[in-house]
N, C-alpha and C positions, 0 to 999 in steps of 0.2 A: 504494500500500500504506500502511496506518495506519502509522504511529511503533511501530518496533521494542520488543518489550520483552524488555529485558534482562534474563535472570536468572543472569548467567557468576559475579557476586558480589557483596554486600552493601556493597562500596568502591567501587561505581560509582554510590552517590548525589551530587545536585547541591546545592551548598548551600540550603535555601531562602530568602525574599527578607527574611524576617523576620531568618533566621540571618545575612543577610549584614551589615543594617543594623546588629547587632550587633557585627557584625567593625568595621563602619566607626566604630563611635563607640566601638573599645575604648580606654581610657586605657592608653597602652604605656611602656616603660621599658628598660633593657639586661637582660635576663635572664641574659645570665653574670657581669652584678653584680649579680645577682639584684636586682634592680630594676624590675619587669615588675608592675605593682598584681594585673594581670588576671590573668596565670600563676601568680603567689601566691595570689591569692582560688583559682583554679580546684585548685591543687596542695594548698590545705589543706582545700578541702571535699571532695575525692577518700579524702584519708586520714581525714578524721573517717568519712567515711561506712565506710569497712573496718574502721574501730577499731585503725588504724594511726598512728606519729608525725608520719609525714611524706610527702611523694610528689613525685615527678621528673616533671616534663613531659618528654615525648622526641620525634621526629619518627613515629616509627615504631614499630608493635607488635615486630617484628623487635629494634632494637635496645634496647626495654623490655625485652623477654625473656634478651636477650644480659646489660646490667646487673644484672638481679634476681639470675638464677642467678649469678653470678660473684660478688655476694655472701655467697652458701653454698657456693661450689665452688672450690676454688682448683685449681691445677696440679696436673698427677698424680693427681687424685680424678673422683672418678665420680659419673653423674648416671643414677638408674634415671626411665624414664618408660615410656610405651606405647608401641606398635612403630609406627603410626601418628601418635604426637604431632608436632604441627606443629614443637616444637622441634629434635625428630631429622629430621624428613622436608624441611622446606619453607624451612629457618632457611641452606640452603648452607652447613652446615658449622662457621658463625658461631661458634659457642663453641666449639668444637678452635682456632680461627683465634684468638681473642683471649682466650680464656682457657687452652688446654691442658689441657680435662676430655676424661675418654671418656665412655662411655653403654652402659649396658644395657638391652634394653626386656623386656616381657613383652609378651604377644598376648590377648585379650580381647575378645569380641562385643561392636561399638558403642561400642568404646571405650573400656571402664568399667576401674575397677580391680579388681583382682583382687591381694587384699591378700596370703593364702597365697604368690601366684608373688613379690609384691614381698619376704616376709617370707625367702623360700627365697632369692632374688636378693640379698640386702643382705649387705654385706662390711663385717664390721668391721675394723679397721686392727691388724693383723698384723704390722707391721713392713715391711720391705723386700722383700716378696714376693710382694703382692697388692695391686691398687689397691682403697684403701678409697670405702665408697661414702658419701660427704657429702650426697647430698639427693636428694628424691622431686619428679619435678616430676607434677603431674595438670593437665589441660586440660578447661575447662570454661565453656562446651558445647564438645565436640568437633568440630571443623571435620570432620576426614576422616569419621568416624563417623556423619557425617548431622545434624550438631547437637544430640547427644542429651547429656541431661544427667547429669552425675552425684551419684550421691544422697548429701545431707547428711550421712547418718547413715555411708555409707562414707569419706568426707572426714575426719570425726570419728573412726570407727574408725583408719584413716589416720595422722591425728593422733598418736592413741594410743600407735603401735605407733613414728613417731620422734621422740615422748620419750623412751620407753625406750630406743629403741636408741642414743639419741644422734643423730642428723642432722635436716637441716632439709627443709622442703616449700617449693617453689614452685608456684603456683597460675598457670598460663595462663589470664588471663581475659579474652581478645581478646576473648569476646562473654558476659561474666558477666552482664550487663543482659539477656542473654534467657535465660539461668539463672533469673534472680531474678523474671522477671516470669513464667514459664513456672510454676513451683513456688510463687511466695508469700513464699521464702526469704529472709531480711535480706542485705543487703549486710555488714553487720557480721559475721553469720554466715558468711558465705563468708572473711570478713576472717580467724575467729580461727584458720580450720584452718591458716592459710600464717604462714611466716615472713615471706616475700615474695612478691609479688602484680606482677602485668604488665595491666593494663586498657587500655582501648582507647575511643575516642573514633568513629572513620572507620569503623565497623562499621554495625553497629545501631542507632545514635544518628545517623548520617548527618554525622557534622561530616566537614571534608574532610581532617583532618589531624590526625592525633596520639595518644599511648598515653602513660601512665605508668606508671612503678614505684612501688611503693608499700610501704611497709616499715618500719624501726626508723629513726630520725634517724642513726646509723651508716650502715647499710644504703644511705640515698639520700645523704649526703656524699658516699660513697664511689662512688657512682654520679655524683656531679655532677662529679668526676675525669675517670673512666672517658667518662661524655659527650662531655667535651670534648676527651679523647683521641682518642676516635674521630672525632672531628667535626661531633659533633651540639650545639657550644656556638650557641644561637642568640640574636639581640638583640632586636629589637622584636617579639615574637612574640606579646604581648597580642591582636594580630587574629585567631590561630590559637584561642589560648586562649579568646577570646570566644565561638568556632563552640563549642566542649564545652562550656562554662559554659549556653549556649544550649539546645545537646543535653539535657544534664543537666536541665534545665526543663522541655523540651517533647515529648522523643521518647523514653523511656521507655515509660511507659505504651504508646503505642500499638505498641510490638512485639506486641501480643497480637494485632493486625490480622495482621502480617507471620506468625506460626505458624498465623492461620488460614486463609492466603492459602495454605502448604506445605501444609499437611492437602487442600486443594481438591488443588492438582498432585498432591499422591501416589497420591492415587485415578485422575486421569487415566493417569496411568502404570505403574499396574497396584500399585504401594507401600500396605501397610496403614499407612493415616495414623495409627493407634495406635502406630506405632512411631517419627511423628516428635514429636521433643518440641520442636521450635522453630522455625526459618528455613530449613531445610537439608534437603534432598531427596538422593538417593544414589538412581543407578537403577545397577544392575548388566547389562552387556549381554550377550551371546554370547561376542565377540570384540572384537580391537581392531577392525576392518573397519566390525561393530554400533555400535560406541560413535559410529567416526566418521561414519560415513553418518546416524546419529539426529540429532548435532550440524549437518548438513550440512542437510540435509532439516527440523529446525526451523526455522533460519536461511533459508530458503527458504521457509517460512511466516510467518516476521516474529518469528521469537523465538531469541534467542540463549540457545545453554546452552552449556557447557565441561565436557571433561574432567577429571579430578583423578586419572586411572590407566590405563593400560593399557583395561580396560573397563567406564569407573567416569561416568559424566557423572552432574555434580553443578547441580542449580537450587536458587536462593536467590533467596529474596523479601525486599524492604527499603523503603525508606522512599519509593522511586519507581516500585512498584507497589503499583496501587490493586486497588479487589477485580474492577472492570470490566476490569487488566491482567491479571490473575491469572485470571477467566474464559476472557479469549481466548486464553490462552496455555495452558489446561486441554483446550480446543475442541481446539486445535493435537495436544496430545498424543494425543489421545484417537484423533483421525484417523491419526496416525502408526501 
C-alpha cells in the first residue's frame, strides 16, 4: 500500500529539510533571561506584524491561550465565547484551573459571532451578585466549525460594542495565517480588533513547535510570570524559534494550496466546498457507529481521518499533502 495520508490534523507536519537546517544554525541564548537572539527576533516580528507591543513565545497554542485571557480575566469574572470555541471545549478546563474565570457561550452556525446573543449575554459588574463579564474571546478560523472564517467587518462590529461596554477581546488565532491568506485581510487588521491575540506557529505554517501571545508590553510581562509558573520557562529554545521565523518566510503563502486541497475533499464527501473557507472539512455522519466505521474503512484504504464529536469526522489538509495526496484521498472518499 502507498504511504498513508494523513489528514486527522494540521500538527502532524514534519519539519522540512530547509526548516531544519535553520533550527541547526539558530544562534540560541537563555530565554528566561530573555536572552535567546532568535526568540526575540521571532517575538518582535510577531507583534509588529499584529500592530501589537510585544509577544511571548510559548510551547503551546493551549497555554498561549490560557496567558492571553488571564490577562483580561481575572478571578471571579467571566469569559463569553462560542459554545464550540476551542477555548471552552478542547482547552481541559485550563482557565477555571489556573485562573478561576467561568464562561458563557452563545451557539451560532459555523461558528460565527452572533453579536445580538453576545450583546444580551454581557454582565456588567453589579456588585456582589453576579459575575461580571471581562472579555469576549472569538476564534479565528474556527477549528470545530470547519475552518470557517470570521468576517472583519463583525470582528470590528465586535470591537465596537466592548469599548462601550467596557471589557476586552481575545482573539484565538491558532490558525489566523489561513484567515488572512483565505480573505486578503492584514495581519495588523486582525491585530487591532483584540486586546490580546494567541497565534500559533505548529499549525499551518508547519513549524513543529510553538504559539505566542501577543499583546500590550503589560499584557506579555505578565504572561512571562505566568509562563514560568506554569512551567513553560524554556532556555535554548532559539532552535524552536528558528522553525517559525522559517515558517513565517516560506509557508504562508502556500496555505492557499492546503484550502484548495479541502475544496477537492469536500466535494468527494458529499460537503458544498462553498462553505469551506480554508483547511478544515467537517463531515456530519448518521450516528456514532457512521462516524466510526467511515474512520475505520478510510484507514483501510490508506487515509486517516478522526473524529472531533460524537458524529462529527473532521479532514484537514496541510503542509504534507500534496495535491497528488489530496487526489487519492478524494478517490478514497468518493468510493466510500
Amino acid at each position: 500500500m502507498p504511504d498513508l495520508v494523513d489528514l486527522r490534523s494540521d500538527t502532524l507536519t514534519q519539519p522540512t529539510e530547509a526548516m531544519r537546517r535553520a533550527m541547526a544554525q539558530a544562534p540560541v541564548g537563555d530565554d528566561v533571561y530573555g536572552e535567546d537572539p532568535t526568540v526575540r527576533l521571532l517575538e518582535e516580528r510577531v507583534a509588529e506584524a499584529f500592530g501589537h507591543e510585544a509577544a511571548l513565545f510559548c510551547p503551546t497554542g493551549s497555554m498561549a491561550n490560557v496567558l492571553a485571557v488571564r490577562t483580561v480575566v481575572g478571578v471571579g469574572q467571566e469569559l463569553l465565547c462560542e459554545s464550540s470555541a476551542h477555548v471552552a471545549r478542547a482547552e481541559l478546563g485550563a482557565h477555571a484551573a489556573y485562573t478561576g474565570l467561568t464562561m458563557r457561550t452563545w451557539t451560532a452556525p459555523r461558528g460565527q459571532l452572533d453579536l445580538p446573543a453576545v450583546e444580551a449575554l454581557f454582565a456588567p459588574d453589579m456588585g456582589p451578585f453576579f459575575v461580571p463579564t471581562a472579555a469576549i474571546a472569538v476564534e479565528n478560523t474556527h477549528n470545530f466549525a470547519g475552518g470557517a472564517v470570521l468576517p472583519l467587518a463583525d470582528l470590528e462590529a465586535l470591537r465596537g460594542f466592548a469599548d462601550r461596554a467596557g471589557c476586552a477581546v481575545h482573539l484565538d488565532g491558532a490558525r489566523i495565517w489561513n484567515a488572512h491568506v483565505a480573505t486578503g485581510t492584514s495581519l495588523a487588521a486582525y491585530g487591532a480588533v483584540a486586546d490580546v491575540l494567541a497565534v500559533c506557529l505548529s499549525k499551518g505554517l508547519g513549524a513543529p513547535v510553538g504559539s505566542l501571545v501577543v499583546g500590550s508590553a503589560a499584557a506579555v510581562a505578565e504572561s512571562r510570570v505566568w509562563r514560568k509558573r506554569m512551567g513553560g520557562g524554556m532556555r535554548q529554545v532559539g532552535v524552536l524559534a528558528a522553525a517559525g521565523l522559517h515558517a513565517l518566510d516560506h509557508h504562508v503563502e502556500r496555505l492557499a494550496d492546503d484550502h484548495a486541497h479541502a475544496r477537492l475533499l469536500a466535494e468527494a464527501v458529499g460537503v458544498d466546498p462553498a462553505g469551506v473557507d480554508t483547511n478544515i472539512v467537517v463531515v456530519e455522519r448518521d450516528s456514532a457507529e457512521s462516524a466510526a466505521a467511515f474512520v475505520r474503512a478510510a484507514a483501510d484504504a490508506g487515509v486517516r481521518v478522526a473524529t472531533v464529536g460524537p458524529r462529527t469526522v473532521r479532514l484537514v489538509t496541510h503542509l504534507d499533502v500534496d495535491r497528488a495526496d489530496a487526489e487519492r484521498a478524494a478517490a478514497v472518499f468518493a468510493r466510500l
